[in-house]
C-alpha positions as CSV (number, residue, x, y, z in Angstrom):
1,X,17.4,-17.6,-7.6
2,X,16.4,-17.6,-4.0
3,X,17.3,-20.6,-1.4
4,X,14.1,-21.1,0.2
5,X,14.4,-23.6,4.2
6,X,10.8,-24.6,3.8
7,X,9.3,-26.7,1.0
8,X,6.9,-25.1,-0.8
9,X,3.2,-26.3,-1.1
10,X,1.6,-25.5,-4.6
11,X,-1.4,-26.4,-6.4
12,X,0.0,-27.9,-10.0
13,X,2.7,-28.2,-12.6
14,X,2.4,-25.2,-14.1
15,X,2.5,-23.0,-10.5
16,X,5.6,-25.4,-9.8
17,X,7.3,-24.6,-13.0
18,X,6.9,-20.7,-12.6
19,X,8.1,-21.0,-9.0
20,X,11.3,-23.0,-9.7
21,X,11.9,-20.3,-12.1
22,X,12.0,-18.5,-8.8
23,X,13.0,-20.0,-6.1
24,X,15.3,-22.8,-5.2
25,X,13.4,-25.1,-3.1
26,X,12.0,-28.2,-2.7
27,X,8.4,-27.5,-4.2
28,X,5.4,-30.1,-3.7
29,X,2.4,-30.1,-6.3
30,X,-1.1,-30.9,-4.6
31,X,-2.3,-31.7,-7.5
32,X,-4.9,-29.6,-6.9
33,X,-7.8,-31.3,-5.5
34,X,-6.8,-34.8,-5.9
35,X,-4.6,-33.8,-2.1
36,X,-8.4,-34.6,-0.6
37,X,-7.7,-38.4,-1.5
38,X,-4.0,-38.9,-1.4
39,X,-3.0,-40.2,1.6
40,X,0.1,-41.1,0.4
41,X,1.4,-37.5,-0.5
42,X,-0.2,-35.9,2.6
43,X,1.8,-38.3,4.7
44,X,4.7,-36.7,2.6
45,X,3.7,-33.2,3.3
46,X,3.1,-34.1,7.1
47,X,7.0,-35.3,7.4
48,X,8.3,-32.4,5.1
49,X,6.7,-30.1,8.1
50,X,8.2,-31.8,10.6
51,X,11.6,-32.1,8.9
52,X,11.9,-28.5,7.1
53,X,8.6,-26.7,7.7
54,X,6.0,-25.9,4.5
55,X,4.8,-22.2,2.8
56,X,1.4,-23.1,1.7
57,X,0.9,-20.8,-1.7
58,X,-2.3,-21.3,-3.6
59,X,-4.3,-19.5,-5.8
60,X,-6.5,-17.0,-4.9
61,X,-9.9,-18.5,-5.6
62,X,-11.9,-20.5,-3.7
63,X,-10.5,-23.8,-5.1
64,X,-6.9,-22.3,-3.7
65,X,-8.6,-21.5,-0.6
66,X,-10.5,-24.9,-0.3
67,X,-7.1,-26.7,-0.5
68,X,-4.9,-24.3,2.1
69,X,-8.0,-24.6,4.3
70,X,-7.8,-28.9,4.3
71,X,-4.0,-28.6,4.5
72,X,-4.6,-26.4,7.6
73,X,-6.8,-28.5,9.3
74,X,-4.2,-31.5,8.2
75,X,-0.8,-30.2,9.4
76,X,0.2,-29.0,12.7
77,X,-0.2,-25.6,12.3
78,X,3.1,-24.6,13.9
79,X,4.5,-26.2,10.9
80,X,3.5,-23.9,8.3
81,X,3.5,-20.6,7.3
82,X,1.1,-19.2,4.4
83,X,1.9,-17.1,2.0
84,X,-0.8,-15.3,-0.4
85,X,-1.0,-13.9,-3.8
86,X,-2.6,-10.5,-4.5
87,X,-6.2,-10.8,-6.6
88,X,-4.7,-9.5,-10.5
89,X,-7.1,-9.4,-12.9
90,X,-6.4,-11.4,-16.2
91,X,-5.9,-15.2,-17.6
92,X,-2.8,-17.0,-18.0
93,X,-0.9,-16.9,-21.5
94,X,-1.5,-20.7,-21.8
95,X,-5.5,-20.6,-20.8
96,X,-8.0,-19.7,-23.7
97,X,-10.4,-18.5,-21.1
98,X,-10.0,-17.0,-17.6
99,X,-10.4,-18.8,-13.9
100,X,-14.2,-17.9,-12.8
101,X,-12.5,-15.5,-10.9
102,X,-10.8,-13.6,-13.3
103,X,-7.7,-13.7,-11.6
104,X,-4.5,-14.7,-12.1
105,X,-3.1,-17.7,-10.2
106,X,0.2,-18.2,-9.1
107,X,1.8,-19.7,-12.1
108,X,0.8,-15.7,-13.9
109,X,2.5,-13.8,-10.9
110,X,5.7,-11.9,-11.5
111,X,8.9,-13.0,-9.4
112,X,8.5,-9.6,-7.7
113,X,5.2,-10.7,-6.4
114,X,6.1,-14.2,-5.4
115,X,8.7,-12.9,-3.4
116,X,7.3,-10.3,-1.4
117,X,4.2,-13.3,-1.2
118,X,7.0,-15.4,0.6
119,X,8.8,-12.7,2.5
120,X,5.1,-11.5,3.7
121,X,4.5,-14.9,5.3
122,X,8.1,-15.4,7.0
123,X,9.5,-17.7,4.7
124,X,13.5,-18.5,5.5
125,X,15.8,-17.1,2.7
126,X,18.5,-18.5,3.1
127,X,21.9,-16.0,3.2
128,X,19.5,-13.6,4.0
129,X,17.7,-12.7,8.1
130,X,14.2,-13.9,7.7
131,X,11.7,-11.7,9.0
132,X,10.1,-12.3,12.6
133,X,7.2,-13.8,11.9
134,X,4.4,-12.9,14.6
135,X,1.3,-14.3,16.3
136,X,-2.2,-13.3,15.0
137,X,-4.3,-10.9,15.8
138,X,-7.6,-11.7,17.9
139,X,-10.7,-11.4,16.6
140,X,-11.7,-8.4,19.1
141,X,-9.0,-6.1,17.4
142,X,-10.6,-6.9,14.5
143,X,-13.5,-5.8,15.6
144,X,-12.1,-2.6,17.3
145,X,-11.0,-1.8,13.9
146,X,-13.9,-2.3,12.0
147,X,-12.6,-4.8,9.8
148,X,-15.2,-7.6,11.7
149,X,-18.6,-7.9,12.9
150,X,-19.5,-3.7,12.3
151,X,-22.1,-2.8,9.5
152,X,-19.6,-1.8,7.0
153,X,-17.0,-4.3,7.7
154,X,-17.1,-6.2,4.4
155,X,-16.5,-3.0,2.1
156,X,-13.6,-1.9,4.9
157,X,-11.6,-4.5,5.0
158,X,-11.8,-5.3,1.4
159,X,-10.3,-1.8,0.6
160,X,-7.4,-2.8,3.2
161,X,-6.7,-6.1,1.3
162,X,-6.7,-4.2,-2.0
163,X,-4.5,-1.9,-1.0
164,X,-1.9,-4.4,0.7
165,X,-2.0,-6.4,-2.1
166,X,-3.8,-9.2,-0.6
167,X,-6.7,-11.4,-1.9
168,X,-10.1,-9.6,-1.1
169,X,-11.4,-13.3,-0.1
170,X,-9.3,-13.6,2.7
171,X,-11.2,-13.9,5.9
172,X,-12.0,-15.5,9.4
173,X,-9.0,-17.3,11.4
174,X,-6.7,-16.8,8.3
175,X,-7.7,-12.6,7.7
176,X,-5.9,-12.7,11.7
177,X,-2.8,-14.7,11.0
178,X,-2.2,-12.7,7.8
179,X,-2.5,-9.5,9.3
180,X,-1.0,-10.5,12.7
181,X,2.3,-11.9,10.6
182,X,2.6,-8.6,8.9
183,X,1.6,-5.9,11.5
184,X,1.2,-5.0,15.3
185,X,-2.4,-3.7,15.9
186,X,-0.6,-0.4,15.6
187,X,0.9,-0.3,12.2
188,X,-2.5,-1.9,11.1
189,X,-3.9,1.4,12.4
190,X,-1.8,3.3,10.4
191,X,-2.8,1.6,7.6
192,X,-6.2,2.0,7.8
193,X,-5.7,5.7,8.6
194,X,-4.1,5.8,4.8
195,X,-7.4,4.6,3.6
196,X,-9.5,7.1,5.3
């Protein structure tokens, strides 16, 4: 098991149970959407940020992304890293059917993947260095790199995220704190070169 500083933010029981399995840390269920009307456990969340800072780590669907993006706009920022699941096709051994996505979720990821998820987003192991976690990267290198606003953008920088291993639907403000956290405009270079 590895001692996580931060709490970790998660969407249900079942994501909570496979990360345990994982990780020992203080780990916090949304309860998927029902965080939109509890004010009670989003004052919770709000002091576990201030006390021992939070890795948000949803699913990678919009209903994940609909949930990191009201606890974004609901917690200082500077308070929480985010970590991200790859897009793997498949269902969950307990689930007769499949998300709408066809993806797994986090309670189907391998340990391996969870915590490369949580090294990518600068999580704290403790007994370990952490990685330096970085700023992100503005929207005009982005642009320079034809991940943003060019006619082929969309296909481009969906072939990046498949081949880091990051959900295709990443985008916008978070596509820049993703990217900024894992490379310098120059390594992100490089790995577009790879793609070419």
């Amino acid at each position: 098991m590895i001692a996580v500083r931060e709490v970790i933010v998660c969407e249900g029981r079942y994501d909570k149970d496979t990360l345990s399995q994982v990780f020992d840390a203080v780990i916090v269920e949304t309860d998927g959407f029902g965080i939109f009307n509890n004010r009670e456990k989003l004052a919770l969340l709000r002091r576990l940020a201030e006390a021992r800072g939070l890795v948000i780590l949803t699913d990678s669907d919009g209903a994940g992304f609909g949930i990191r993006g009201f606890l974004k706009g609901a917690i200082d920022p500077a308070l929480v890293k985010h970590a991200y699941i790859p897009d793997v096709p498949g269902r969950e051994r307990r689930k007769k059917t499949g998300s709408r996505a066809g993806t797994l979720g986090v309670e189907g990821m391998s340990p391996e993947v969870l915590k490369e998820a949580l090294r990518r987003a600068g999580a704290t192991f403790i007994g370990e260095d952490a990685p330096e976690r970085r700023a992100g990267l503005p929207a005009s290198e982005l642009y320079a790199l034809g991940l943003a606003g060019t006619p082929d953008c969309a296909a481009r920088r969906r072939a990046l995220l498949k081949a880091l291993g990051l959900p295709e639907k990443l985008h916008g403000a978070a596509l820049r704190d993703v990217l900024g956290a894992l490379f310098t405009a120059e390594e992100l270079r490089e790995e577009l070169s790879k793609l070419n």
